[in-house]
Residue frames as qw, qx, qy, qz and C-alpha x, y, z in Angstrom:
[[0.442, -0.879, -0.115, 0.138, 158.19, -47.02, -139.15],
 [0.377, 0.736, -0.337, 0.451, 161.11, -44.72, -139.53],
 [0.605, 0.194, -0.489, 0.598, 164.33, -44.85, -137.66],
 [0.011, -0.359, 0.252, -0.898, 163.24, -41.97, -135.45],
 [0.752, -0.390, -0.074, -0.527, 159.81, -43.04, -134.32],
 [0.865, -0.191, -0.425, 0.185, 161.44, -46.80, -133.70],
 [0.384, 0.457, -0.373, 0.710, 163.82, -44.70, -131.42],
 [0.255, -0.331, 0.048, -0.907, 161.16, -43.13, -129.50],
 [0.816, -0.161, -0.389, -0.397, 159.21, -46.02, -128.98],
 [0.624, 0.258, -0.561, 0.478, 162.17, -47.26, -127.55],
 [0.127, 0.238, -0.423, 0.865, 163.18, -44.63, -125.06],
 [0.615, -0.405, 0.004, -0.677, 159.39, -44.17, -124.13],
 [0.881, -0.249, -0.346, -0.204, 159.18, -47.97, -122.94],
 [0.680, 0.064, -0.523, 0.510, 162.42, -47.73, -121.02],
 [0.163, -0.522, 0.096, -0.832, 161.05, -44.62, -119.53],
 [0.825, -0.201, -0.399, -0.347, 158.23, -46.80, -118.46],
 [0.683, 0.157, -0.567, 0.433, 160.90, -48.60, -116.57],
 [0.189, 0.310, -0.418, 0.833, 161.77, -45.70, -114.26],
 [0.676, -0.409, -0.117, -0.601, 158.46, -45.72, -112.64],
 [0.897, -0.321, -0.303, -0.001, 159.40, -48.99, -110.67],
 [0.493, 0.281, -0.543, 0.619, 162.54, -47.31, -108.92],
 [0.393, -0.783, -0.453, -0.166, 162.46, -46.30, -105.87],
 [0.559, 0.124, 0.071, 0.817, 163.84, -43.53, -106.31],
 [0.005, 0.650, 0.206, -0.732, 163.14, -39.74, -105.73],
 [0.683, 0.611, 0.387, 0.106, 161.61, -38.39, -108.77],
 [0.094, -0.939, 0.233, 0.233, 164.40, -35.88, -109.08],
 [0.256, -0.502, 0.757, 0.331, 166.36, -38.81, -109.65],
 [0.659, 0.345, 0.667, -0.046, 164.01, -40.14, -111.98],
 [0.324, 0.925, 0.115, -0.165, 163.91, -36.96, -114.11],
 [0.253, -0.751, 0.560, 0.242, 167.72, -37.09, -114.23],
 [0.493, 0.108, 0.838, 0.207, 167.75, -40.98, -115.80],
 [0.468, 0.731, 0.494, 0.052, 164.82, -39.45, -118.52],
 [0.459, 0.867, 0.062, -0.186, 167.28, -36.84, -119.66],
 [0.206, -0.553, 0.753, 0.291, 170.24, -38.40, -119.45],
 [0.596, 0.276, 0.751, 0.065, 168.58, -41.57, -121.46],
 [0.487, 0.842, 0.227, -0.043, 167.28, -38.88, -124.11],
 [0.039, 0.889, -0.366, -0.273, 170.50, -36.68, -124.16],
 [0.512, -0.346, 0.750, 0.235, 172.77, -40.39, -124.56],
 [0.515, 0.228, 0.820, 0.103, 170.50, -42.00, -127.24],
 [0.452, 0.779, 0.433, 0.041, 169.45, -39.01, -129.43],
 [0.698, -0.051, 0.064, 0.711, 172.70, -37.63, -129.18],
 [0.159, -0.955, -0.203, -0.147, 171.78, -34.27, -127.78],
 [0.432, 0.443, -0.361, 0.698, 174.00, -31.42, -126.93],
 [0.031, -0.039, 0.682, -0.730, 172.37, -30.36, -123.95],
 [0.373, -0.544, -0.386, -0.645, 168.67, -30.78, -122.46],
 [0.191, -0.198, -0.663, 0.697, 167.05, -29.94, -119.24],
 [0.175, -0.751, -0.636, -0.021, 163.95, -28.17, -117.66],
 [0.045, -0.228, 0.029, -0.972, 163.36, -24.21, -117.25],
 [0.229, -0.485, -0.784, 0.311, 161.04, -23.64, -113.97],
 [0.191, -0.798, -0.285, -0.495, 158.51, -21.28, -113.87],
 [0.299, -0.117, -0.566, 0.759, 160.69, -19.14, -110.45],
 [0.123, 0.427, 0.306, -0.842, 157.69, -16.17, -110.81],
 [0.598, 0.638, 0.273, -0.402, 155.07, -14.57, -113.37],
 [0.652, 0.727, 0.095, -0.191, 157.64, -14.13, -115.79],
 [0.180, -0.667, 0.722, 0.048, 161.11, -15.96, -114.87],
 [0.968, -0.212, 0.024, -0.133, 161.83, -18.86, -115.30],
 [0.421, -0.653, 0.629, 0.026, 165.26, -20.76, -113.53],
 [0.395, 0.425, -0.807, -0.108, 167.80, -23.63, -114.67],
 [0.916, -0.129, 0.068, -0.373, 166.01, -27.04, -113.46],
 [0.782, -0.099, 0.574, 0.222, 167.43, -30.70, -113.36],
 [0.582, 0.762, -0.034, -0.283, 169.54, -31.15, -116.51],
 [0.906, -0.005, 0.324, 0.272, 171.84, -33.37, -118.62],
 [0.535, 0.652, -0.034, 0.536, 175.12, -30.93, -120.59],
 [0.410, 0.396, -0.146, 0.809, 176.74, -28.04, -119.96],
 [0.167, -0.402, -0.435, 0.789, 176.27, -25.06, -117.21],
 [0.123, 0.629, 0.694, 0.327, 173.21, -23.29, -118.59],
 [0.367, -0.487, -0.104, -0.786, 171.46, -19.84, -118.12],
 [0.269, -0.129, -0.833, 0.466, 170.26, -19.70, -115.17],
 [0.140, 0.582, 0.517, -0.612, 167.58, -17.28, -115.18],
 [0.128, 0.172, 0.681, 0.700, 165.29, -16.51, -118.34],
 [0.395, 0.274, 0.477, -0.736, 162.27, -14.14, -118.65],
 [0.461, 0.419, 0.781, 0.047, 159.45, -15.11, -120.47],
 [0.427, 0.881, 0.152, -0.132, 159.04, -13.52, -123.78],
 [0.069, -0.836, 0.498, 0.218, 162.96, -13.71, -124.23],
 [0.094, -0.230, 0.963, 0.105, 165.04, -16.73, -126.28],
 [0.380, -0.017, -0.866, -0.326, 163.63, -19.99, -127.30],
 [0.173, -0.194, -0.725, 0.638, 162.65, -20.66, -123.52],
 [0.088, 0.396, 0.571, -0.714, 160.84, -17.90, -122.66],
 [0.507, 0.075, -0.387, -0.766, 158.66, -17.68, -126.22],
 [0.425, -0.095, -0.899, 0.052, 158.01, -21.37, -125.33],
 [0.029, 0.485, 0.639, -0.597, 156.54, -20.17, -121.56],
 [0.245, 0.332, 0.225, -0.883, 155.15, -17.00, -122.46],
 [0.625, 0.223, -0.323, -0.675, 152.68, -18.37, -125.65],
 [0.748, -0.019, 0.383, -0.541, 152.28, -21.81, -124.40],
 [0.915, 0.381, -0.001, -0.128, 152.96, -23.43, -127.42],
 [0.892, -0.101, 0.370, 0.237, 156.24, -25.56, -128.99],
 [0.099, 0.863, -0.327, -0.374, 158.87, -23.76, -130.04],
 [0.782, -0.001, 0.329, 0.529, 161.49, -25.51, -133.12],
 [0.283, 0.916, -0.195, -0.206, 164.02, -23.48, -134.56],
 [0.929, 0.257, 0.130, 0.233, 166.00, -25.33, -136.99],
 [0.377, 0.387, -0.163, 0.825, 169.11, -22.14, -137.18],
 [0.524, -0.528, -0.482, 0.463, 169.45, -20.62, -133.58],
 [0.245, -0.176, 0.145, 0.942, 171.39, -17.70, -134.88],
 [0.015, -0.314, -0.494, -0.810, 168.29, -16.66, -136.80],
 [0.461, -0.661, -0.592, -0.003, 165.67, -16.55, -133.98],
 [0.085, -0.761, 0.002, -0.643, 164.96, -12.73, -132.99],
 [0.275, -0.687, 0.519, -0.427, 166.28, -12.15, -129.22],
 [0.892, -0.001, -0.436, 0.120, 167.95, -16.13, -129.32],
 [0.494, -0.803, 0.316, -0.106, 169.61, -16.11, -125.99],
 [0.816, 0.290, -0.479, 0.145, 172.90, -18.10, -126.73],
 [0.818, -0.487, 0.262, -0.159, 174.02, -20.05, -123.58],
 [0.650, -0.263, 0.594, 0.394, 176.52, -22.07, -125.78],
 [0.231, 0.622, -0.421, -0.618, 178.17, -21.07, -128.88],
 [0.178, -0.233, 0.937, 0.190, 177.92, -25.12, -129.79],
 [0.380, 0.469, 0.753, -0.262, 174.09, -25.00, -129.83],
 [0.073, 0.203, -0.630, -0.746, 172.80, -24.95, -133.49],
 [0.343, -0.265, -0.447, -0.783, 169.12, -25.67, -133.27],
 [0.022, 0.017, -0.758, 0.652, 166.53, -26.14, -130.65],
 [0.436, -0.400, -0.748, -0.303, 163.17, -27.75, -129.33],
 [0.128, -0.145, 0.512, -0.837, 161.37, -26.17, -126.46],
 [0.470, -0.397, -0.651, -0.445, 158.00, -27.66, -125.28],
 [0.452, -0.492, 0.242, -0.704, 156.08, -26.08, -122.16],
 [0.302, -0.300, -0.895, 0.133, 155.06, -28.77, -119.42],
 [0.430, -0.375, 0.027, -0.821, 151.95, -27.37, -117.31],
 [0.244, -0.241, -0.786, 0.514, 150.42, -27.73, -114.05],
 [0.132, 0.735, 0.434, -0.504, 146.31, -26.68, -113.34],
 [0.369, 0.854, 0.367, -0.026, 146.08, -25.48, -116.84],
 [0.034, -0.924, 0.359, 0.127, 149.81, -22.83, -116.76],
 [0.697, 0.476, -0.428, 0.322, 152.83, -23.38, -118.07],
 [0.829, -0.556, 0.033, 0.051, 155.01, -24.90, -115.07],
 [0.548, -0.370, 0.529, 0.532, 158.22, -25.56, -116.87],
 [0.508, 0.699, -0.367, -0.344, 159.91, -25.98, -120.44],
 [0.899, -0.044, 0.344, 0.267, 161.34, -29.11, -121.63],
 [0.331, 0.820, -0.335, -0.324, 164.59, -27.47, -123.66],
 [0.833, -0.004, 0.419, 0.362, 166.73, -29.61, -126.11],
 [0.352, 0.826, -0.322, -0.300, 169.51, -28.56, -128.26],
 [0.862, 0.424, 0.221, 0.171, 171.62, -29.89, -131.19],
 [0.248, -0.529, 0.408, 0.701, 174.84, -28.98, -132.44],
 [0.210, 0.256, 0.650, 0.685, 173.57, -30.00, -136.09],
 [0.313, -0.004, -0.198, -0.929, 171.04, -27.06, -138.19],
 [0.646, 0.056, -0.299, -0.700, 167.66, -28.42, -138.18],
 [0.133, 0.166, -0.965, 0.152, 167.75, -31.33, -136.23],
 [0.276, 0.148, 0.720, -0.620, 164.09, -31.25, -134.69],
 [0.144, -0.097, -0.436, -0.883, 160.85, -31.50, -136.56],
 [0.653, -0.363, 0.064, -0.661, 157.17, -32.42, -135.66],
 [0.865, -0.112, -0.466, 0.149, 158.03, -36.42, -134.68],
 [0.426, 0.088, -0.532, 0.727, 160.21, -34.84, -132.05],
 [0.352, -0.217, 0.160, -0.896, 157.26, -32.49, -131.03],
 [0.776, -0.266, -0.306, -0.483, 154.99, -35.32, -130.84],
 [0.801, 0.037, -0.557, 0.219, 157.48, -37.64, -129.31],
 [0.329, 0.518, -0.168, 0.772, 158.72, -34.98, -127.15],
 [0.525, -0.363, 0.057, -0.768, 155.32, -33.94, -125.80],
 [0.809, -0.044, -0.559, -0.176, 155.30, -37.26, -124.67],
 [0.472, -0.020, -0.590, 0.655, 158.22, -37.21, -122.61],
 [0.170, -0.392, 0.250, -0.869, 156.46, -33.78, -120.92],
 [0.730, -0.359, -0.224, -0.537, 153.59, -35.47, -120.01],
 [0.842, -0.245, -0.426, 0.223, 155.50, -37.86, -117.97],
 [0.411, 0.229, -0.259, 0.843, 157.37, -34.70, -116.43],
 [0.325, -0.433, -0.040, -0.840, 154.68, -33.25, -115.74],
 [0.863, -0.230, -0.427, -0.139, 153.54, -36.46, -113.50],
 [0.731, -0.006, -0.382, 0.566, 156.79, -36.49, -111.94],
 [0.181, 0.221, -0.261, 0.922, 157.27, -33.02, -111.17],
 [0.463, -0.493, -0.146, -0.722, 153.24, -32.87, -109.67],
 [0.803, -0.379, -0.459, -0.033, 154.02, -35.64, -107.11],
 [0.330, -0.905, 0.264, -0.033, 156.31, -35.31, -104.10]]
């Protein structure tokens, strides 16, 4: 098992953890990206909410002051909502209308979360290094949604 997966494996089972707080999940969701952002040494991640058909808003998140309002079909984000599917882009600067939010962010994972079948959110993650994401983060990644998606459907 590579270094990365054993990472993951990790972080998932401490995730695991958060379930027994009793805590608001708000403040769960906060621990799951601060835990990711500390241990995978992330420059910034956080959640993009669906706000309408084709917005979507700055959510819970672990970095910097973000964007705050993104339409879909625009940036990393809103290709991510508007087609549904996992976005990696290993060079930011090269990625046709790249919304840049920070000049520090140098590549970047986006993965939809969904509610009844729609995209609900985005799970964004950036990197200051070029290429930093590949499909083990997508798989690992998609993981973490699915537990977002849990959290963010309960009250």
């Amino acid at each position: 098992m590579n270094d990365k997966i054993a990472k993951y494996e990790l972080l998932l089972k401490q995730m695991a953890e958060f379930n027994d707080l009793e805590i608001p999940n708000s403040g769960k969701i906060c621990s799951i990206l601060s835990l990711l952002k500390d241990s995978l040494d992330l420059f910034w991640i956080g959640l993009y909410m669906k706000t309408n058909e084709n917005t979507l808003g700055l959510g819970i998140y672990q970095g910097l002051p973000a964007c705050t309002l993104i339409p879909y079909g625009k940036g990393v984000c809103g290709t991510a909502a508007a087609t549904a599917q996992v976005q990696i882009v290993d060079d930011v600067t090269t990625f046709p209308g790249y919304i840049a939010c920070h000049a520090e962010a140098a590549s970047e994972i986006v993965l939809p979360g969904f509610k009844q079948g729609n995209v609900s959110f985005v799970l964004d993650v950036d990197s200051k290094e070029i290429a930093a994401f590949n499909n083990t983060d997508a798989l690992y990644l998609g993981k973490v949604v699915n537990i977002l998606e849990t959290l963010l459907l309960e009250p």
